[in-house]
N, C-alpha and C positions, 0 to 999 in steps of 0.2 A: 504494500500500500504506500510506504513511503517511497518507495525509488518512481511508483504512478506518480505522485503528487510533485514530486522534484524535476521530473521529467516535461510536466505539464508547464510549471511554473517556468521552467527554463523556455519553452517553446515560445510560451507567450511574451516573454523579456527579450527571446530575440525577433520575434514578426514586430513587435512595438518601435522596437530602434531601427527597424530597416523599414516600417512604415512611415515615421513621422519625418519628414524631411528638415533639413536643417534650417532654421531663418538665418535672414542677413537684416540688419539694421542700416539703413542708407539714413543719412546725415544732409542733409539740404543747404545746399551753401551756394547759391545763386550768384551768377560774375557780380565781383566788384562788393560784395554784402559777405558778411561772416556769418549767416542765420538769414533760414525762412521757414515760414506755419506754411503748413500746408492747410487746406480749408477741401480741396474737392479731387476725388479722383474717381479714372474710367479707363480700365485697364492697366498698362503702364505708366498715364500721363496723369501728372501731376499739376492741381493750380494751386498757386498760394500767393505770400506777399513776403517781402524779403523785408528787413532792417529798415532801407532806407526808403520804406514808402512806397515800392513797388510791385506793379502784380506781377507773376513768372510764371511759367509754362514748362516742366520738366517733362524730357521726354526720354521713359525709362529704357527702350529701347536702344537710343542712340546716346544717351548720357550725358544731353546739350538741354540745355537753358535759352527761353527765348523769354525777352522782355515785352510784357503785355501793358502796355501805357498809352492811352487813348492822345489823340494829338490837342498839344496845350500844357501835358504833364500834370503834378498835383498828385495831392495822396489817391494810391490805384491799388485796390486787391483783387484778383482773379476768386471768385467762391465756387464754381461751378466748372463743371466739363462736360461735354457727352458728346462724344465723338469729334470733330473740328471743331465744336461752338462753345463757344467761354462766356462764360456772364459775370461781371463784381460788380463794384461799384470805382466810382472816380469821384471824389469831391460829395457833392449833396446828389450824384445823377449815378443811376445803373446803365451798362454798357451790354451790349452783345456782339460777340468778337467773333467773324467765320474763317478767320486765318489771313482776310484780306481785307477786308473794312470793322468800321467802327462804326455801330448802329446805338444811338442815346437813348434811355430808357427812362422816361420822366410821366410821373402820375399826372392823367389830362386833367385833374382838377387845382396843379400848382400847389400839392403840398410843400410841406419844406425838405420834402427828398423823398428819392428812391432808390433803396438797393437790390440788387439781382442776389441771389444766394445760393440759385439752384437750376438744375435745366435738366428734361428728360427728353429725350430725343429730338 
């Protein structure tokens, strides 16, 4: 009975350690900034905002940083991803980024802001 139970126990100690894969801990350090939050991810890509005020765009695949800062600058965080499309905010005003423009996101009835914080498809 004993050498069943030791036998069991062993099986299952080694299917566990050769099931559970190992993690990595990736450290987000955006050019030019020593730290950044990340706020939204979809897949490999990362949005967040770095140190110095800005939104970024990590892309896990290729392990490049692209600066996401609407034209005019100002404080800018990326919150959102899904697939090419990025949403934060800039300033008092929410943004939606397709990779190649910058579309402003402002409540039609003139509050005192709008932020983006999320996007599904």
């Amino acid at each position: 009975m004993r050498r069943t139970i030791l036998a069991v126990v062993f099986v299952i100690a080694v299917l566990v350690h050769h099931a559970v894969p190992a993690a990595t801990i990736q450290f987000l350090t955006p050019a030019g900034s020593p730290l950044g939050v990340a706020y939204g991810v979809d897949g490999l890509n990362v949005v967040g905002q770095d140190v110095l005020q800005r939104g970024f765009l990590y892309n896990g695949t290729t392990k490049t940083y692209t600066v996401i800062q609407p034209p005019g600058g100002g404080t800018t965080a990326a919150h959102g991803i899904s697939g090419n499309l990025i949403v934060g905010s800039w300033g008092k005003l929410g943004f939606l980024y397709d990779g190649l423009s910058y579309t402003t996101l402002s409540h039609p009835l003139g509050v005192n802001g709008t932020l983006a914080y999320g996007i599904s498809g």
